[in-house]
C-alpha positions as CSV (number, residue, x, y, z in Angstrom):
1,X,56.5,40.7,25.9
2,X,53.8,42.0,28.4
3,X,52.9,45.6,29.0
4,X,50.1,47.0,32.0
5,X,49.4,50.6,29.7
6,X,47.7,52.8,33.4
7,X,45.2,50.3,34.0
8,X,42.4,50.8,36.2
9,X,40.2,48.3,37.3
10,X,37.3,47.3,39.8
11,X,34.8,44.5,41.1
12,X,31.3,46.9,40.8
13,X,32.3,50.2,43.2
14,X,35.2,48.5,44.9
15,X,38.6,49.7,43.2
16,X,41.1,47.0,42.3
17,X,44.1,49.0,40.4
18,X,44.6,51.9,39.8
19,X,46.8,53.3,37.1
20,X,48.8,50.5,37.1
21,X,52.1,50.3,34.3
22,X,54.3,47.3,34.6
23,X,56.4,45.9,31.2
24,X,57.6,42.7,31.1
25,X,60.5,42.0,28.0
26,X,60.9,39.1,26.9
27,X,63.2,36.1,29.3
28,X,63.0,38.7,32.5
29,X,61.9,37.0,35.7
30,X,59.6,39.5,37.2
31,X,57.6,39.1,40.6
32,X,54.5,40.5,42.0
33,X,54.0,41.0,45.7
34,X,51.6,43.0,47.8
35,X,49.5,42.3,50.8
36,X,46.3,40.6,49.9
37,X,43.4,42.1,48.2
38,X,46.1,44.3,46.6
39,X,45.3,43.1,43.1
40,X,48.4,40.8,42.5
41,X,46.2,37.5,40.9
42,X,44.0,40.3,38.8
43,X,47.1,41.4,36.9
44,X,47.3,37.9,35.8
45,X,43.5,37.7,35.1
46,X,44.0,40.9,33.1
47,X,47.2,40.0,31.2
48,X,45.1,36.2,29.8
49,X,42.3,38.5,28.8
50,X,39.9,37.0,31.4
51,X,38.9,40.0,32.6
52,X,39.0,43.7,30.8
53,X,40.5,46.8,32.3
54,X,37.8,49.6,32.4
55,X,40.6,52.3,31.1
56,X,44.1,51.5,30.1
57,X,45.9,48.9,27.8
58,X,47.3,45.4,28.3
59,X,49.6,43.9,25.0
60,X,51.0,40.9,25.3
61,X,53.4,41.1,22.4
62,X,52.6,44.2,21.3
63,X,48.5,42.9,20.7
64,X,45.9,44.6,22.9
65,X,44.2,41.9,25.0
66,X,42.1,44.4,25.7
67,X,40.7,44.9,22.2
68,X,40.8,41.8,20.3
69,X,37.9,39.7,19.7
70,X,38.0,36.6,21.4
71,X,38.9,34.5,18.4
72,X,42.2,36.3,18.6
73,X,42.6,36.5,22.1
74,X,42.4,32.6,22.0
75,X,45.3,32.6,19.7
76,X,47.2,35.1,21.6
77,X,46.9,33.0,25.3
78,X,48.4,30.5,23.4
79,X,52.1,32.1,23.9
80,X,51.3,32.2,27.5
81,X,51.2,29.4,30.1
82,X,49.2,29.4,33.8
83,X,49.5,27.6,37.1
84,X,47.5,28.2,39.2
85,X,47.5,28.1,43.0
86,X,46.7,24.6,43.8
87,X,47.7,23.4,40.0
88,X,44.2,22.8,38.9
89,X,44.7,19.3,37.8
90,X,41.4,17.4,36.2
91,X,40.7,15.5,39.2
92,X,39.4,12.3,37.1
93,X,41.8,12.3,34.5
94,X,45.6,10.5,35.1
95,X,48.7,12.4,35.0
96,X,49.1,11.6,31.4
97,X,45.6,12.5,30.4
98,X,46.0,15.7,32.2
99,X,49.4,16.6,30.5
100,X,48.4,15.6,27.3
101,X,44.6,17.3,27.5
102,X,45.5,20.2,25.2
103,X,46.5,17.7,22.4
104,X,44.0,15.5,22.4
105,X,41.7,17.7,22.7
106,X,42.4,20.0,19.5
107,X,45.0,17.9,17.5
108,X,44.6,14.9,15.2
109,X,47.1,13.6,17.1
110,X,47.0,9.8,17.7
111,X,47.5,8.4,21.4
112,X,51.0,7.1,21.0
113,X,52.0,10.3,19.5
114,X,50.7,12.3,22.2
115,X,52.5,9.8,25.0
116,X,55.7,10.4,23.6
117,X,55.6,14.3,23.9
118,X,53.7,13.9,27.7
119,X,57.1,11.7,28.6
120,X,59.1,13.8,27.3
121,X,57.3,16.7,29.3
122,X,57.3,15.0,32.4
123,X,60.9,13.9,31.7
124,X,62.1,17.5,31.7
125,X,60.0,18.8,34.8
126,X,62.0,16.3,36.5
127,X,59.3,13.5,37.3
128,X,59.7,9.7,36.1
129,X,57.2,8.8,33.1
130,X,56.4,5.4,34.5
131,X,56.3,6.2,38.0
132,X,53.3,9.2,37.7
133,X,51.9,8.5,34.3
134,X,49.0,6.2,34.5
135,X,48.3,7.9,38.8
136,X,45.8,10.7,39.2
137,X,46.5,13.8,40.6
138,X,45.2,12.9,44.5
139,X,48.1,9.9,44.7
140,X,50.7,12.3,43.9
141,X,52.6,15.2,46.5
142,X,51.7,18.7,46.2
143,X,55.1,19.3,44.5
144,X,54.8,16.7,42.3
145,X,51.0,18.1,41.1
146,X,52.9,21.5,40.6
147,X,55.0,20.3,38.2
148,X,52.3,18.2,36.4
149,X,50.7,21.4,36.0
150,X,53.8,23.4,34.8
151,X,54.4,19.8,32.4
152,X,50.3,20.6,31.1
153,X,51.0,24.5,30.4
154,X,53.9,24.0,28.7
155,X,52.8,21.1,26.3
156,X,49.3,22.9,25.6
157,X,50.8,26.3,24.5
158,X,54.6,26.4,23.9
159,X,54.5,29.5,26.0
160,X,57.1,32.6,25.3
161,X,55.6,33.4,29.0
162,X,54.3,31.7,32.2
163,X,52.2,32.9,35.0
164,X,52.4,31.7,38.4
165,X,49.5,32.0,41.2
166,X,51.5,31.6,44.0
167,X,53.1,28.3,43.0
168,X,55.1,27.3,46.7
169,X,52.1,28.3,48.7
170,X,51.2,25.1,50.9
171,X,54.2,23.0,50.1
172,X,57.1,21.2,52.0
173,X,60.7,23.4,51.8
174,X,61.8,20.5,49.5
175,X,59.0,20.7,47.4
176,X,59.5,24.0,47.0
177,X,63.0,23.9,46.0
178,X,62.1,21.5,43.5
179,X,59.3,23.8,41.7
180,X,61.6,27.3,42.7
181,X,64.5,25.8,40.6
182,X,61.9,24.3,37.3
183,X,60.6,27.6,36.9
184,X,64.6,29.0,36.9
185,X,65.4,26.3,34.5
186,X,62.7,27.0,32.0
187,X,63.7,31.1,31.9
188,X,67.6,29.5,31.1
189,X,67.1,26.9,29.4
190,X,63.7,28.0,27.1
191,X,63.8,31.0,28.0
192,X,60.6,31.7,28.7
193,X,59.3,34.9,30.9
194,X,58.0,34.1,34.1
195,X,55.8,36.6,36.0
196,X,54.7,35.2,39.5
197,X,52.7,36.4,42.3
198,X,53.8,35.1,45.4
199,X,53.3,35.7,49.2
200,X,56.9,33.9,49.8
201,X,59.1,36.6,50.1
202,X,62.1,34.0,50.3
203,X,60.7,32.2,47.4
204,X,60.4,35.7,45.4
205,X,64.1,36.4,45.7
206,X,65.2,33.2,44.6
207,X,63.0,33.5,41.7
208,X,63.7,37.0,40.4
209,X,65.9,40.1,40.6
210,X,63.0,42.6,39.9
211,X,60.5,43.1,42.2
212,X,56.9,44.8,41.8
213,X,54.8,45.4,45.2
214,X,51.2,46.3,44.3
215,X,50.0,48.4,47.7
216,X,46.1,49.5,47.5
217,X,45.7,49.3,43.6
218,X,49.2,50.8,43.0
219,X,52.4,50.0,42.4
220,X,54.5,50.7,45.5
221,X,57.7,49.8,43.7
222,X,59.2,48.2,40.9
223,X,63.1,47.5,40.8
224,X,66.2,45.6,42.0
225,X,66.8,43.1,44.9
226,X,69.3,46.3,46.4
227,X,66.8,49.0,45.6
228,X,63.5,46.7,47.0
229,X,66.1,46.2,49.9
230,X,66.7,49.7,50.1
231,X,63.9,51.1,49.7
232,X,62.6,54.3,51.8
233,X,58.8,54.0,51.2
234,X,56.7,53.1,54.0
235,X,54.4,50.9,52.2
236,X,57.1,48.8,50.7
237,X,59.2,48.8,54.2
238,X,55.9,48.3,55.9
239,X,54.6,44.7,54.0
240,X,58.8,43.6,54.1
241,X,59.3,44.2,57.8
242,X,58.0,40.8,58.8
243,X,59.9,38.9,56.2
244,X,63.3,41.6,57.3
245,X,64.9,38.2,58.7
246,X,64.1,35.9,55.2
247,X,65.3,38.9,53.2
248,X,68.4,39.3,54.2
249,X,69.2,35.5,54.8
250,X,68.4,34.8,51.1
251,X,70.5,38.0,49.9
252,X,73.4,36.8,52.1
253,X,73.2,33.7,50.2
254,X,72.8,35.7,46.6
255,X,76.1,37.4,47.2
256,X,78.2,34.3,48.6
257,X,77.0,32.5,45.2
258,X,77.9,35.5,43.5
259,X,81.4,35.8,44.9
260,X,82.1,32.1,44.3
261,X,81.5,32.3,40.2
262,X,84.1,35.5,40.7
């Protein structure tokens, strides 16, 4: 579904990433971690055509973002969705204007029409139409804005693949169950690919079970829970080391799930 060709890229003289290959097929749950500054969020940047690599190829289902006008780059972002960080909600507009902005925006669509899909949307992100509908974004939790936003991307695109910008960052632990397990539920249930970046190393191995840690530019590894767990380089042991204790508590948890369904 998505594929980094050796991408390099750079803000003026300053390297970003360097010969960077990731794939990404189609349903896999994939995670990007790295210190910061490593270049995590400009993968994302580069995979919604925002920004172009200076040598290498992106394709996002099998098309070149990287060589497509922007007429047909605009069709192709429309099989991907985005959160971002803080959910970048429209600030002025309610919950159901915000949901609904791709429709009424670029569809003939009449109000009513449009309501029913943003209540069924917010239905299945798990929030109560007539609770959040008519609220704006500040009178809601930061949990419940995440979900808005993951509501918004999926009724403006109908994505075959989201992206996450560190989606948990700044939330309560039961916020962040709540998000962790929508974004599980829309790769099982839609199945949808999800690639996030995320600083939450807990978080990242509740999400995924393949692993990409972007060190300098480069991509450190790329593999399994076991073989990121595993793993004798010192860059990778080096940014997991202060997480060692999360790590292994989550995996612990993995494997007595695991041996419960057995």
């Amino acid at each position: 579904m998505i594929e980094l060709r050796h991408v390099n890229f750079s803000y003026g003289e300053r390297p970003i990433l360097r010969d960077v290959s990731i794939r990404v097929d189609q349903t896999e749950s994939v995670v990007i971690m790295g210190p910061s500054g490593s270049g995590k969020s400009t993968i994302l940047r580069l995979i919604l055509g925002l920004v172009q690599p200076e040598s290498g190829e992106v394709l996002v289902d099998g098309e070149s973002m990287s060589s497509l006008p922007e007429k047909h780059k605009r069709e192709l972002r429309k099989r991907i969705g985005m959160v971002f960080q803080d959910g970048a909600l429209f600030d002025s507009l309610t919950v159901g204007e915000n949901v609904g902005y791709y429709l009424i925006e670029h569809t003939d669509m009449d109000w009513e029409e449009i309501t029913e899909r943003v209540v069924e949307m917010l239905g299945f992100v798990g929030l109560i139409p007539e609770q959040v509908l008519d609220k704006l974004p500040e009178q809601l939790s930061g949990g419940m804005q995440r979900r808005v936003a993951i509501a918004r991307a999926l009724l403006s695109t109908n994505p075959a693949v989201m992206l996450y910008d560190e989606p948990t960052t700044g939330l309560d632990p039961q916020s962040t169950e709540t998000v962790l397990t929508l974004m599980n539920k829309l790769t099982s249930e839609k199945k949808i690919s999800t690639i996030a970046v995320t600083h939450q190393i807990a978080d990242a191995m509740t999400l995924a079970d393949r692993f990409i840690v972007i060190d300098e530019g480069m991509v450190a590894f790329d593999g399994t829970t076991d073989e990121l767990r595993d793993c004798p380089d010192s860059r990778v042991r080096g940014f997991l080391e202060p997480f060692r204790e999360s790590v292994d508590l989550v995996l612990a948890r993995k494997f007595v799930g695991w041996q419960m369904m057995e």
